[in-house]
N, CA, C and O atoms as a CHARMM CRD file, in Angstrom:
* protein
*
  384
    1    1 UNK  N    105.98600  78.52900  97.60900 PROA 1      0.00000
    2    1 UNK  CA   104.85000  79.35400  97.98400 PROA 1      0.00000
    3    1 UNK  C    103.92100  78.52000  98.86700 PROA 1      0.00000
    4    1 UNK  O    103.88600  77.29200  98.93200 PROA 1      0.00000
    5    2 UNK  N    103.13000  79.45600  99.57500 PROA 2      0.00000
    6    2 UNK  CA   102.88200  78.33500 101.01600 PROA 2      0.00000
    7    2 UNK  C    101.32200  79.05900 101.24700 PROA 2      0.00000
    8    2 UNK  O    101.01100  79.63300 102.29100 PROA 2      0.00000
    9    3 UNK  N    100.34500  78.89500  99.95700 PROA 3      0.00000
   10    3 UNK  CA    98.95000  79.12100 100.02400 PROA 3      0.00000
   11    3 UNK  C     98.43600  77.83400  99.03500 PROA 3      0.00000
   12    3 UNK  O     98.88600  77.30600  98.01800 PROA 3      0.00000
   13    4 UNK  N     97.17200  77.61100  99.95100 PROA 4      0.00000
   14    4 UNK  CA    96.25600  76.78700  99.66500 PROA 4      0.00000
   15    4 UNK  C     94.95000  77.25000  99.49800 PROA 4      0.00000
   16    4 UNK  O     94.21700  77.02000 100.46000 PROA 4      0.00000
   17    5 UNK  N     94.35100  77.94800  98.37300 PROA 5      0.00000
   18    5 UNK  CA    92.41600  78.23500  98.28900 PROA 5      0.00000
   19    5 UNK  C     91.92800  76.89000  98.88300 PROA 5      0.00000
   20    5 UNK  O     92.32800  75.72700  98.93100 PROA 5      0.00000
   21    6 UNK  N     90.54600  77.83300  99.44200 PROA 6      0.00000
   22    6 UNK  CA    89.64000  76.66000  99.92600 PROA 6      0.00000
   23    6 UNK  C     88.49300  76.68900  98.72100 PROA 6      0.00000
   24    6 UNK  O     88.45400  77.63200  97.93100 PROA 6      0.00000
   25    7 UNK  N     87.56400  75.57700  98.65000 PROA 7      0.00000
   26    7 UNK  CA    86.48500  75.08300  98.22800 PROA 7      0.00000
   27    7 UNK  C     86.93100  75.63500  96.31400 PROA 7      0.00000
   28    7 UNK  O     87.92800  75.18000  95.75300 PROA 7      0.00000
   29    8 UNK  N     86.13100  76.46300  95.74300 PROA 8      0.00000
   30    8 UNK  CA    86.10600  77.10100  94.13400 PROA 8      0.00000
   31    8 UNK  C     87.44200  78.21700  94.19800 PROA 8      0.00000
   32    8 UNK  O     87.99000  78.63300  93.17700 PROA 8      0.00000
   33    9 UNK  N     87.64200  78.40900  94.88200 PROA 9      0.00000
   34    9 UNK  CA    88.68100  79.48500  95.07400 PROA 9      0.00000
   35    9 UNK  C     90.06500  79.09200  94.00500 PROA 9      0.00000
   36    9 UNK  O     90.34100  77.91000  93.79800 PROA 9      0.00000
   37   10 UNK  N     90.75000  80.04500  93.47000 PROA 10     0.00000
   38   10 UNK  CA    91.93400  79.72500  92.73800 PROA 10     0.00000
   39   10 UNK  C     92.78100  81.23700  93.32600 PROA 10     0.00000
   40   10 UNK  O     92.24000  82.23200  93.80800 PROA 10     0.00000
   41   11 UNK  N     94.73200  80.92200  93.01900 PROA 11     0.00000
   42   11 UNK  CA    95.18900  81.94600  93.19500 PROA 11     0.00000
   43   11 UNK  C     95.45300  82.31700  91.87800 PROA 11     0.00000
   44   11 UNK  O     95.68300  81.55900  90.93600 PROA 11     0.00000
   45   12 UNK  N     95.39200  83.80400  91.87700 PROA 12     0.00000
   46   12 UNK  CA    95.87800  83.82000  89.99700 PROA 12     0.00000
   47   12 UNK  C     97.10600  85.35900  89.85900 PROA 12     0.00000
   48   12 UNK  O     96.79600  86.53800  90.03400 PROA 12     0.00000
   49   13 UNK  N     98.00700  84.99800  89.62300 PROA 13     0.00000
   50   13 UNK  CA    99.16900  85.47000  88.86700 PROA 13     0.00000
   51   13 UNK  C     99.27700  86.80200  88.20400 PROA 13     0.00000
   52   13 UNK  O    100.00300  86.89400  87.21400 PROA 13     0.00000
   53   14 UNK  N     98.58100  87.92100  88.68000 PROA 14     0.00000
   54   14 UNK  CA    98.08100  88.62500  87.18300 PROA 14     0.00000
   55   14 UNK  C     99.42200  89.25400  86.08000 PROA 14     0.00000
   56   14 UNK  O    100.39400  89.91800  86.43800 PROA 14     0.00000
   57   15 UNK  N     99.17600  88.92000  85.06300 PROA 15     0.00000
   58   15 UNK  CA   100.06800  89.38300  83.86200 PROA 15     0.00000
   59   15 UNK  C    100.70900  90.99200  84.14600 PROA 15     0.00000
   60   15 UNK  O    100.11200  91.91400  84.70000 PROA 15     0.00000
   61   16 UNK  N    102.33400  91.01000  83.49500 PROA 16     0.00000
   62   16 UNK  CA   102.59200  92.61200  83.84600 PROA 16     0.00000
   63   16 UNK  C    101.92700  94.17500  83.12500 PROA 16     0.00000
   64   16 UNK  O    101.97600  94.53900  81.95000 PROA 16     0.00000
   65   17 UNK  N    101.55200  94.60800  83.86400 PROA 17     0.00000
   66   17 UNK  CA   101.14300  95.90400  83.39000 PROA 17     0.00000
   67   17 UNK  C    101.59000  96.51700  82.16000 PROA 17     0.00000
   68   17 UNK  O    102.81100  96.65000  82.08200 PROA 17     0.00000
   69   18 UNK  N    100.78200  96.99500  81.00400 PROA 18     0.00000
   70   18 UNK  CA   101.45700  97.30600  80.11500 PROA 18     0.00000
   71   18 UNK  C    102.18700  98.83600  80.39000 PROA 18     0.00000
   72   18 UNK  O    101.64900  99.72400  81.05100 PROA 18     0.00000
   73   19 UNK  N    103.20500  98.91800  79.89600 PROA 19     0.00000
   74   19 UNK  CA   103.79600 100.71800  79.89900 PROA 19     0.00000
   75   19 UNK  C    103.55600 101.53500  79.00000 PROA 19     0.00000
   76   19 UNK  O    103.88500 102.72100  79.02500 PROA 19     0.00000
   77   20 UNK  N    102.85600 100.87500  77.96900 PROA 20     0.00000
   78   20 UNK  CA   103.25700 102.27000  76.49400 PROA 20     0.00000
   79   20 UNK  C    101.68500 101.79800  76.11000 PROA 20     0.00000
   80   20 UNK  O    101.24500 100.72200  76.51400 PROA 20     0.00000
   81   21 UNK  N    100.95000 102.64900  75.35100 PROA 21     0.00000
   82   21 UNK  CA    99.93000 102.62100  74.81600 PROA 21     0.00000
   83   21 UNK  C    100.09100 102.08200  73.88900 PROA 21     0.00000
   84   21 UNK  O    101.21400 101.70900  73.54800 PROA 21     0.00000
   85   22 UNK  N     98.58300 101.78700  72.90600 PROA 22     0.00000
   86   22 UNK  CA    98.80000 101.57800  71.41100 PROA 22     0.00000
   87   22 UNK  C     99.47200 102.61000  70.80900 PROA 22     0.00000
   88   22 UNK  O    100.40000 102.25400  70.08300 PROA 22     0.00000
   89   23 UNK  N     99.33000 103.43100  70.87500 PROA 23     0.00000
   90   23 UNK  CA   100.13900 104.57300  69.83600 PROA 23     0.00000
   91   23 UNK  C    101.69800 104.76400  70.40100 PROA 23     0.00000
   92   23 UNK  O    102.42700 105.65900  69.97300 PROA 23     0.00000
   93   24 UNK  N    101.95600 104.16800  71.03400 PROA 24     0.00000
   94   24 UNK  CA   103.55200 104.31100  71.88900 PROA 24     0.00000
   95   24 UNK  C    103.55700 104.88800  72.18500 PROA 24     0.00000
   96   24 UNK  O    104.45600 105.49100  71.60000 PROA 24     0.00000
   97   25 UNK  N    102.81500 106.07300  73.54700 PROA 25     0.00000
   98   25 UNK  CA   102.76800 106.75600  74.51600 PROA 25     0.00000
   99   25 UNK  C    103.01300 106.02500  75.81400 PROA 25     0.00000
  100   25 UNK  O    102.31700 105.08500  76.19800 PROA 25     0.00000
  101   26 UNK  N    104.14300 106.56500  76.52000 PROA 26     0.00000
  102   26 UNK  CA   104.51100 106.15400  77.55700 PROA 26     0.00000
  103   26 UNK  C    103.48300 106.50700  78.55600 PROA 26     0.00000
  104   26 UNK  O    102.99300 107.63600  78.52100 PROA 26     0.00000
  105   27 UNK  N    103.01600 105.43100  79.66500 PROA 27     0.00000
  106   27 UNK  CA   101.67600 105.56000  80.63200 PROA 27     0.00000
  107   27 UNK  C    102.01200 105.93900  81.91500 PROA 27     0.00000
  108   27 UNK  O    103.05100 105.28400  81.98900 PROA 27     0.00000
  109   28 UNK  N    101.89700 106.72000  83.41500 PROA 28     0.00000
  110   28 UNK  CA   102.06900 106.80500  84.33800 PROA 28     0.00000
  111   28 UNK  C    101.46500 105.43800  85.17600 PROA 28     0.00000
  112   28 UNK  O    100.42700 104.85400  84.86400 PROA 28     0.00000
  113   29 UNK  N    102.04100 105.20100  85.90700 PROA 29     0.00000
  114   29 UNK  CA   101.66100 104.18700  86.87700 PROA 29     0.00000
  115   29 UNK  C    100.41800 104.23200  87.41300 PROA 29     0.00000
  116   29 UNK  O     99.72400 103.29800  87.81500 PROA 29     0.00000
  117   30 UNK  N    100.03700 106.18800  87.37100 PROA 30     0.00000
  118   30 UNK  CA    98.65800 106.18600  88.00100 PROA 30     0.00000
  119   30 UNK  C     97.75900 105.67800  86.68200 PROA 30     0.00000
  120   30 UNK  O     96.61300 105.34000  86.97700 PROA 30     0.00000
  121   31 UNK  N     98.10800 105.58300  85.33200 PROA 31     0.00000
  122   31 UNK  CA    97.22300 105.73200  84.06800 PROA 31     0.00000
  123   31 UNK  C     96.96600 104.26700  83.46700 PROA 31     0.00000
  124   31 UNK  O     96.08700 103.80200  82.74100 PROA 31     0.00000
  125   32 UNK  N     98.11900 103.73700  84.08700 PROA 32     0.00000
  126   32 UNK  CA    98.10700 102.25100  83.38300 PROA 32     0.00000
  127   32 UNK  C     97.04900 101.04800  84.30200 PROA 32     0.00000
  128   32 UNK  O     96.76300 100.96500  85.49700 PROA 32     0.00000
  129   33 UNK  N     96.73800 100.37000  83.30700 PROA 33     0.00000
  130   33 UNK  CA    95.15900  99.71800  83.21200 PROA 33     0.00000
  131   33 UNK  C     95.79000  98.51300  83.62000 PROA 33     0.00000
  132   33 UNK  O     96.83700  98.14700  83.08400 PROA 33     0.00000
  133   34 UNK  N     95.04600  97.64100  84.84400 PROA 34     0.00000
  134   34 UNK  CA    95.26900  95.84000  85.16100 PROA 34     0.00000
  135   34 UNK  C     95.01700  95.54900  84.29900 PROA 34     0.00000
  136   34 UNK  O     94.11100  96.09100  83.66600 PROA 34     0.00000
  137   35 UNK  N     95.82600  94.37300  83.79200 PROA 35     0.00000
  138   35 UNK  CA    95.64700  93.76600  82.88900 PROA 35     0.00000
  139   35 UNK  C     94.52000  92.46500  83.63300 PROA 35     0.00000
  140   35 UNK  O     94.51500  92.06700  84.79800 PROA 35     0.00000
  141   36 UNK  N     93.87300  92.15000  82.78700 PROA 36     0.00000
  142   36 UNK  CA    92.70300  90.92500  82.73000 PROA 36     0.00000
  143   36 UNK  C     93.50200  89.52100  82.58700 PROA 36     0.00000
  144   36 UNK  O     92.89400  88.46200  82.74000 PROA 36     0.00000
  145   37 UNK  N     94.36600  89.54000  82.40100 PROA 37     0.00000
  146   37 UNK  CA    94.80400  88.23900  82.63000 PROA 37     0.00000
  147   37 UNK  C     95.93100  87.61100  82.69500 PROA 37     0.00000
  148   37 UNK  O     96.86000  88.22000  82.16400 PROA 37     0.00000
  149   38 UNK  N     96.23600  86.39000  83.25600 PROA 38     0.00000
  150   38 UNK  CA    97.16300  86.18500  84.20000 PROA 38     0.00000
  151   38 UNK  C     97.01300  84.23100  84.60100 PROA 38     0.00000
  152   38 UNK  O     96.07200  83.45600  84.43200 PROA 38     0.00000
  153   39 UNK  N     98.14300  84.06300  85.06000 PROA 39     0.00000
  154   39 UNK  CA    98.42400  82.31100  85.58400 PROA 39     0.00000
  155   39 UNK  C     97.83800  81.75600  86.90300 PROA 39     0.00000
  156   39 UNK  O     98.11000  82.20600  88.01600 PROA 39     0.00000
  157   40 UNK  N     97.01200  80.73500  86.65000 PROA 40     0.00000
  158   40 UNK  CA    96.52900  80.29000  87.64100 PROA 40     0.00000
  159   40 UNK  C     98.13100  79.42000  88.59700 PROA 40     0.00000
  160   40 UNK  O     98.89400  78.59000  88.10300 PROA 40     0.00000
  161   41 UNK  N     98.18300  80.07600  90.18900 PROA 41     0.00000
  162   41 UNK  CA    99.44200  79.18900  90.61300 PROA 41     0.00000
  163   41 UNK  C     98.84000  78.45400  91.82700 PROA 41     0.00000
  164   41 UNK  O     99.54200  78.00100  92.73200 PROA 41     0.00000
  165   42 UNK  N     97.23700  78.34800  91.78500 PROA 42     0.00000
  166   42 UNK  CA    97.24100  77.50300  93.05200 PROA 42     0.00000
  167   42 UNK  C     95.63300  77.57000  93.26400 PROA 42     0.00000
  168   42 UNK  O     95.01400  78.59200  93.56200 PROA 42     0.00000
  169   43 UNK  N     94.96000  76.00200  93.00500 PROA 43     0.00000
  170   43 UNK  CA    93.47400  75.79100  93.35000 PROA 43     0.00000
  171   43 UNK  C     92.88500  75.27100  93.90200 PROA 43     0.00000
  172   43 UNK  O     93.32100  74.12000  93.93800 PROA 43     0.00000
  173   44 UNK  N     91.66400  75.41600  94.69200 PROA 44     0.00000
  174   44 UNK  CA    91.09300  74.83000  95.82600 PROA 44     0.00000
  175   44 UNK  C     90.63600  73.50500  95.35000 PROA 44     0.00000
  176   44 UNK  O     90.81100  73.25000  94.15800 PROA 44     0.00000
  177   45 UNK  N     90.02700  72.55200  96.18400 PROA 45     0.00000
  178   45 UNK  CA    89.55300  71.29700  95.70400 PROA 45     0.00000
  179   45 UNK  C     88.54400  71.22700  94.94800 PROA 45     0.00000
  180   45 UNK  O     88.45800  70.32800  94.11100 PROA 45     0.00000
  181   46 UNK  N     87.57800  72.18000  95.10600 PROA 46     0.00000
  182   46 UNK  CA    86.21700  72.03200  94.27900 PROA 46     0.00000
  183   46 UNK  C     85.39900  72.65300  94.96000 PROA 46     0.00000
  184   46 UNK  O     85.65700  73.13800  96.06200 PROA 46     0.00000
  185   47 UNK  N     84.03600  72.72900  94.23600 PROA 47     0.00000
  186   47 UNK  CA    82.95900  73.54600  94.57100 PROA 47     0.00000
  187   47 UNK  C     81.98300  72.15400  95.35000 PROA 47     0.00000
  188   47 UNK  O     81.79200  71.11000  94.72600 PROA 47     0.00000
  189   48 UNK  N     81.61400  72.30500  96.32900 PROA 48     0.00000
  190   48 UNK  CA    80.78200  71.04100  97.23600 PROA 48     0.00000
  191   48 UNK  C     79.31600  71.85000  96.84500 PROA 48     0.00000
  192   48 UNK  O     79.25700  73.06500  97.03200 PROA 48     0.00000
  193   49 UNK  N     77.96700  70.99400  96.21100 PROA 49     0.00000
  194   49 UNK  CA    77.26200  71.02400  95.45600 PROA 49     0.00000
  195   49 UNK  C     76.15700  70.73000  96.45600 PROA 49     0.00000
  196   49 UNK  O     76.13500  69.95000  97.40800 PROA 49     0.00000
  197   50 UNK  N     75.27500  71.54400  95.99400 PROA 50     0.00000
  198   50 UNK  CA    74.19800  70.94600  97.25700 PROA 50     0.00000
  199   50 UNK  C     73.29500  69.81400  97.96500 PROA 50     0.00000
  200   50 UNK  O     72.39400  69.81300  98.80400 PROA 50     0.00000
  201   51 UNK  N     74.09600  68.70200  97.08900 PROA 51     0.00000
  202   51 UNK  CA    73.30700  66.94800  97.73300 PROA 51     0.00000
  203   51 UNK  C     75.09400  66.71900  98.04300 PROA 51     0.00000
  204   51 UNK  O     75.59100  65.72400  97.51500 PROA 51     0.00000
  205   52 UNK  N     75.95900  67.57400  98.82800 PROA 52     0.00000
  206   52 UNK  CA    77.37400  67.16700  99.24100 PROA 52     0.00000
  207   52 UNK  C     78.34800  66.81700  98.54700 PROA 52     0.00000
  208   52 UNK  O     79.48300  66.72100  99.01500 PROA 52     0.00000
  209   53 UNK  N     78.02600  66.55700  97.23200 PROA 53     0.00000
  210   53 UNK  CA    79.24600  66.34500  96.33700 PROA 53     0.00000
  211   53 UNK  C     80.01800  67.40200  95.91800 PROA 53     0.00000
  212   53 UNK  O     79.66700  68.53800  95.59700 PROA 53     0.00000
  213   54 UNK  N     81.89500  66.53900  95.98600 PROA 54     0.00000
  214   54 UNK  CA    82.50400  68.10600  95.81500 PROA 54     0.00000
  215   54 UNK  C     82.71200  68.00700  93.94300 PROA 54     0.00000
  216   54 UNK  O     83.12600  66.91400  93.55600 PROA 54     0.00000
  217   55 UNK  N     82.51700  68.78200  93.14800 PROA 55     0.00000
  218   55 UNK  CA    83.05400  68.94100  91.31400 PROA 55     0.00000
  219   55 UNK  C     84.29800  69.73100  91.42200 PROA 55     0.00000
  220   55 UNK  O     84.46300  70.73500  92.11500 PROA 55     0.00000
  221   56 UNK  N     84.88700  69.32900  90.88700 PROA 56     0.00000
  222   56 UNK  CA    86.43100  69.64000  90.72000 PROA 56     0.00000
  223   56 UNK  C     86.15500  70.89500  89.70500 PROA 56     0.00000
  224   56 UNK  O     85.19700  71.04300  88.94500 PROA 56     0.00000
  225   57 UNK  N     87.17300  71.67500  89.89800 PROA 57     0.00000
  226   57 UNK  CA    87.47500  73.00800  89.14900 PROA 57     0.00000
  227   57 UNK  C     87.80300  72.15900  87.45700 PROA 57     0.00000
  228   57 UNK  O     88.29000  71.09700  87.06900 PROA 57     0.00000
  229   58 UNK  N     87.13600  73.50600  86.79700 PROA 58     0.00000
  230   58 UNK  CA    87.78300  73.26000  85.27600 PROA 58     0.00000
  231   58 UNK  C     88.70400  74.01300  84.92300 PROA 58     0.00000
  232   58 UNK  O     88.70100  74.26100  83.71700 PROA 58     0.00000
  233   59 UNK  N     89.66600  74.57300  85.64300 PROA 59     0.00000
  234   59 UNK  CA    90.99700  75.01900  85.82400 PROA 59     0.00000
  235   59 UNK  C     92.22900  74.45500  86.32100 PROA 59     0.00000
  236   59 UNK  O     92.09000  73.37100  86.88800 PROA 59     0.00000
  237   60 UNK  N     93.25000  74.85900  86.26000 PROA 60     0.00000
  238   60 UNK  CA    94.53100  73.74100  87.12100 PROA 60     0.00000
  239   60 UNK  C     95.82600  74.96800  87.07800 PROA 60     0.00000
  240   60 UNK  O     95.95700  76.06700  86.53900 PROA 60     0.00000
  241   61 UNK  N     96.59800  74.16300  87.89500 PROA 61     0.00000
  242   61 UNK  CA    97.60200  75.17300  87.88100 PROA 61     0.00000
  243   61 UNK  C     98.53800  75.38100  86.59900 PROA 61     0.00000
  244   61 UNK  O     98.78000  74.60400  85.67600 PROA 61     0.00000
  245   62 UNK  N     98.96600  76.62400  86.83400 PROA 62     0.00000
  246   62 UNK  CA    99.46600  76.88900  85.28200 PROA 62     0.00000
  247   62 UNK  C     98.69500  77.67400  83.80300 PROA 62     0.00000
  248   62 UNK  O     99.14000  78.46100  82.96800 PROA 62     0.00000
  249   63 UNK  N     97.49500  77.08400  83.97100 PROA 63     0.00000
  250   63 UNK  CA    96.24500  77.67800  82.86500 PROA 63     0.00000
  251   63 UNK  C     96.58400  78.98600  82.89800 PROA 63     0.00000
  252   63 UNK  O     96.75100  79.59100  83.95700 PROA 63     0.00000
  253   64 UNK  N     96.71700  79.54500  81.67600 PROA 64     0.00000
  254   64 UNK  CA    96.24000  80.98700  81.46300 PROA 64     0.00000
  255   64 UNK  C     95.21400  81.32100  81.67000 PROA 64     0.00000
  256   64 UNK  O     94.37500  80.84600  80.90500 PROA 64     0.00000
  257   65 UNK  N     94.72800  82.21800  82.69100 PROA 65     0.00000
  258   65 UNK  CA    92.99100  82.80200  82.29300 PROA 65     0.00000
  259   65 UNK  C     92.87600  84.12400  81.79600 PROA 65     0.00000
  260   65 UNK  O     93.86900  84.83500  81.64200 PROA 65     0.00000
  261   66 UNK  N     91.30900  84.63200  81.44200 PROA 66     0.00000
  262   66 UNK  CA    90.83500  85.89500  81.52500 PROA 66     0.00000
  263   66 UNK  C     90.19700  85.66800  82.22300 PROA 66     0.00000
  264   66 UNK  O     89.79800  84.55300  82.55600 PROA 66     0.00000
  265   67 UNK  N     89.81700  87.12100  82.80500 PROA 67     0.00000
  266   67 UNK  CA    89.23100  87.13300  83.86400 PROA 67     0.00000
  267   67 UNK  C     88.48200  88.61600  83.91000 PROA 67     0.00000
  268   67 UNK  O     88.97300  89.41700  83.11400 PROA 67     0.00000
  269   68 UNK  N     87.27400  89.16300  84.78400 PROA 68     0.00000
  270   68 UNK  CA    86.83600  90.37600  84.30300 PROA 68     0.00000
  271   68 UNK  C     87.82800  91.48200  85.25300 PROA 68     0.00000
  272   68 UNK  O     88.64600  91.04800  86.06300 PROA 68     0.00000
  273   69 UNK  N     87.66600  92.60600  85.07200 PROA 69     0.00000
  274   69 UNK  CA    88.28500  93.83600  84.74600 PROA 69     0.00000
  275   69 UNK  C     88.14600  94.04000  86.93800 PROA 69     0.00000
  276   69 UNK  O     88.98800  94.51400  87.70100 PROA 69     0.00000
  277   70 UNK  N     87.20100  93.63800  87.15800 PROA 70     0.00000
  278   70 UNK  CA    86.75400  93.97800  88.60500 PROA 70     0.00000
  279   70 UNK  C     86.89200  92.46600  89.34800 PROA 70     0.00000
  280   70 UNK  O     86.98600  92.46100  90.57600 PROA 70     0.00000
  281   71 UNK  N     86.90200  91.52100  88.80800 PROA 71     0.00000
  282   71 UNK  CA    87.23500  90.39700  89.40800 PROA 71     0.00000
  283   71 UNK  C     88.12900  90.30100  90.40000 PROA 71     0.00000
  284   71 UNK  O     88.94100  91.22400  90.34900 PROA 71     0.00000
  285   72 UNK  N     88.34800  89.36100  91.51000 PROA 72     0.00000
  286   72 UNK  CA    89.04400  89.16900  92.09600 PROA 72     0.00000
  287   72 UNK  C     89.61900  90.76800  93.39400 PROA 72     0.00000
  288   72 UNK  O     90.76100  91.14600  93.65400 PROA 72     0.00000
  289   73 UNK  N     88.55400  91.19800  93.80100 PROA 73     0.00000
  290   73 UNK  CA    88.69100  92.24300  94.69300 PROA 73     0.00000
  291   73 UNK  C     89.56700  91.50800  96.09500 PROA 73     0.00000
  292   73 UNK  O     89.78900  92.34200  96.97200 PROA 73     0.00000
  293   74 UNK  N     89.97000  90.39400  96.34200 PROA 74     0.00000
  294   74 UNK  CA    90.62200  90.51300  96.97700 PROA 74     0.00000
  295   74 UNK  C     92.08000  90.08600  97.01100 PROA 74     0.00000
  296   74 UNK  O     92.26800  88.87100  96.96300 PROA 74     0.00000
  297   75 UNK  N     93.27200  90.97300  97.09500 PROA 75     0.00000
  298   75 UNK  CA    94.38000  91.14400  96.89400 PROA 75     0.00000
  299   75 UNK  C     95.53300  90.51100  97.77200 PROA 75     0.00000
  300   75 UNK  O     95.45200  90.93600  98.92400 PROA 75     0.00000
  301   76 UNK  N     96.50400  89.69500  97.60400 PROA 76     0.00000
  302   76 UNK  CA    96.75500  88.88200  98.86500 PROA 76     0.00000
  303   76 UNK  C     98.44600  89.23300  98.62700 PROA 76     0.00000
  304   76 UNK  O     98.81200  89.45700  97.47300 PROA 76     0.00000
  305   77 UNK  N     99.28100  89.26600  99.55800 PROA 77     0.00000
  306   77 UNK  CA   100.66100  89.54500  99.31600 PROA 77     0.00000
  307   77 UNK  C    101.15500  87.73900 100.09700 PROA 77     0.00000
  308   77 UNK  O    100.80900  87.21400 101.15600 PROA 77     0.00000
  309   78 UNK  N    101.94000  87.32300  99.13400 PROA 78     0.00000
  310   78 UNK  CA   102.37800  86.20400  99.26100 PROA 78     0.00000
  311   78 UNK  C    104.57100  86.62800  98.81200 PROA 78     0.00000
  312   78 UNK  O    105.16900  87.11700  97.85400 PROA 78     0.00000
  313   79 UNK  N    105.06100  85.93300 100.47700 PROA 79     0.00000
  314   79 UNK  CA   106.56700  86.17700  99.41900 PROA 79     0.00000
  315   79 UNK  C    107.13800  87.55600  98.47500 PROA 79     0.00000
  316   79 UNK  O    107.96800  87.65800  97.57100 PROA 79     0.00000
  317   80 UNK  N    106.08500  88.70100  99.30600 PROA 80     0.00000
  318   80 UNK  CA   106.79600  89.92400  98.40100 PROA 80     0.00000
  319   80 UNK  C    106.16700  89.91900  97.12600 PROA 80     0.00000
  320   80 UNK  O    106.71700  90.71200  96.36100 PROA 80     0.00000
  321   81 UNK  N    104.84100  89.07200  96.43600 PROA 81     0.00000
  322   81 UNK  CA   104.26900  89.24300  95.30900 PROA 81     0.00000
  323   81 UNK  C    102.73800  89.52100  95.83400 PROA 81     0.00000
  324   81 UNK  O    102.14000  89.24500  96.87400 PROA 81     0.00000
  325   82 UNK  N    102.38800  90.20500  94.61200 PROA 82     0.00000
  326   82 UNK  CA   100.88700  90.42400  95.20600 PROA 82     0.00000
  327   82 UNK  C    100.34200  89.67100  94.12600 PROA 82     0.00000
  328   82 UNK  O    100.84200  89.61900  93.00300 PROA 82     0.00000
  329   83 UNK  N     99.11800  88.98300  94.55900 PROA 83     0.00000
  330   83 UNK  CA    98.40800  87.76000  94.04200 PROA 83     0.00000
  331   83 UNK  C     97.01700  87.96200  94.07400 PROA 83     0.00000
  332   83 UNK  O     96.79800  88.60000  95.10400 PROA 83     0.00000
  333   84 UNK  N     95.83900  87.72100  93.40700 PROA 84     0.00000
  334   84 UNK  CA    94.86000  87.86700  93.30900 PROA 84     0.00000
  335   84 UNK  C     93.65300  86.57200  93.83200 PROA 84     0.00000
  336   84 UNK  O     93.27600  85.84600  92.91300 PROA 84     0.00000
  337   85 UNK  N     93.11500  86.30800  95.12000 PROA 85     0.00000
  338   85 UNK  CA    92.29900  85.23800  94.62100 PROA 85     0.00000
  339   85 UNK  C     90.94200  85.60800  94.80200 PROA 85     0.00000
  340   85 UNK  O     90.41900  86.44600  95.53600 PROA 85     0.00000
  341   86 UNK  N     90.31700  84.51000  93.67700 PROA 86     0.00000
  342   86 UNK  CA    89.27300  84.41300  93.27400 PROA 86     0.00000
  343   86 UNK  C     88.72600  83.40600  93.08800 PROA 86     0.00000
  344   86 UNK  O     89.26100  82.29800  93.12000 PROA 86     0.00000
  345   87 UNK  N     87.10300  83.74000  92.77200 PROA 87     0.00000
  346   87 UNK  CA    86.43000  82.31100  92.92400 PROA 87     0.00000
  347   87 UNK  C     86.45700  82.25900  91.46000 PROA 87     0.00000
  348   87 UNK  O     86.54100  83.16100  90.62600 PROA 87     0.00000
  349   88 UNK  N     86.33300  80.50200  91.30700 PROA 88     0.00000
  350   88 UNK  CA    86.38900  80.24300  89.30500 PROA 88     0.00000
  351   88 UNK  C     85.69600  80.78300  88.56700 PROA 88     0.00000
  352   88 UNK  O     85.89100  81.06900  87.38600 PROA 88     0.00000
  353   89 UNK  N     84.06700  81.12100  89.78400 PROA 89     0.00000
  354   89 UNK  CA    83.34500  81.76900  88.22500 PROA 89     0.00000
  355   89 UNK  C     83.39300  83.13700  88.04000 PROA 89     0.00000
  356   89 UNK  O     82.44600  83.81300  87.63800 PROA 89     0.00000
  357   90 UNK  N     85.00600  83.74200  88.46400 PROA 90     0.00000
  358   90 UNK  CA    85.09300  85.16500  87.99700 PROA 90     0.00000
  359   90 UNK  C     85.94200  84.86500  86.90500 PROA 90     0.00000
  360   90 UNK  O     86.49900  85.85800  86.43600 PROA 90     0.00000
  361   91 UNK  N     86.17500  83.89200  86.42000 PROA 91     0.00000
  362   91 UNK  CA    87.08200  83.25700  85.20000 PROA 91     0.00000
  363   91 UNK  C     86.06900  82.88400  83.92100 PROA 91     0.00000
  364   91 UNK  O     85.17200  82.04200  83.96000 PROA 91     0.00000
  365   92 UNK  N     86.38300  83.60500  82.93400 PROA 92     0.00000
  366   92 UNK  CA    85.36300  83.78500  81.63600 PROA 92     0.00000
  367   92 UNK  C     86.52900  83.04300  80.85400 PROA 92     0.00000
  368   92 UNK  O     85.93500  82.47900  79.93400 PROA 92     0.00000
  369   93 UNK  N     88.23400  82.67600  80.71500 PROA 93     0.00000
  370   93 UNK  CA    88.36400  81.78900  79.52600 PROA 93     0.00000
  371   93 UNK  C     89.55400  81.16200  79.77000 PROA 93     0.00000
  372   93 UNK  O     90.14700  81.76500  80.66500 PROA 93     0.00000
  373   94 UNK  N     90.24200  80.09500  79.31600 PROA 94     0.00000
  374   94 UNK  CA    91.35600  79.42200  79.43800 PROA 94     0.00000
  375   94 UNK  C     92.02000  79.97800  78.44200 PROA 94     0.00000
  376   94 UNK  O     91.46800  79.72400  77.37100 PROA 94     0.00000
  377   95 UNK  N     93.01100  80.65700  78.32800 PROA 95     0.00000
  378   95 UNK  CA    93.79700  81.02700  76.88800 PROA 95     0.00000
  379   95 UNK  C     94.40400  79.77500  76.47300 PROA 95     0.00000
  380   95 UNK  O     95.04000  79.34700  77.43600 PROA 95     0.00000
  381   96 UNK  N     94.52200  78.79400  75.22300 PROA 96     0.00000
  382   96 UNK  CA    95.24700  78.08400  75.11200 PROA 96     0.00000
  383   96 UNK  C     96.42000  78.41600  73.91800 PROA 96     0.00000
  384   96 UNK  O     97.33400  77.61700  73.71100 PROA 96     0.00000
């Protein structure tokens, strides 16, 4: 894969869509909900701070995140996958 985020930016993976409800009702494609979370596969160097220093992300590749429901509005097609990036602080948790 041949993307690089710049500055806070991360690419993130999102998890597959669920098909069946809690009650095991099968969902239409139009009905079924993004899932919130998903694999970080690729992060920028850091956030550059306003006396010029850059702080490194508290993320890395691989991390599971959550992330909010509207996060990451912009949608990127990489290799026939569609990929989400975003900046870190649309990232609320590391699943470990």
């Amino acid at each position: 894969m041949k993307i690089r985020p710049l500055y806070d930016r991360v690419v993130v993976r999102r998890n597959e869509e669920e098909e069946t409800s809690a009650g095991g009702i099968v969902l239409p494609g139009s009905a079924q909900e993004k899932p919130n979370q998903g694999e970080i596969i690729a992060v920028g160097d850091g956030k550059v701070l306003d006396n010029g220093e850059q702080r490194a992300l508290a993320v890395k590749v691989g991390d599971k995140v959550v992330f909010g429901q509207y996060a990451g509005n912009n949608t990127i097609e990489v290799d026939g996958e569609e990929l989400i990036l975003m900046s870190e602080s649309e990232i609320y948790a590391v699943v470990e």
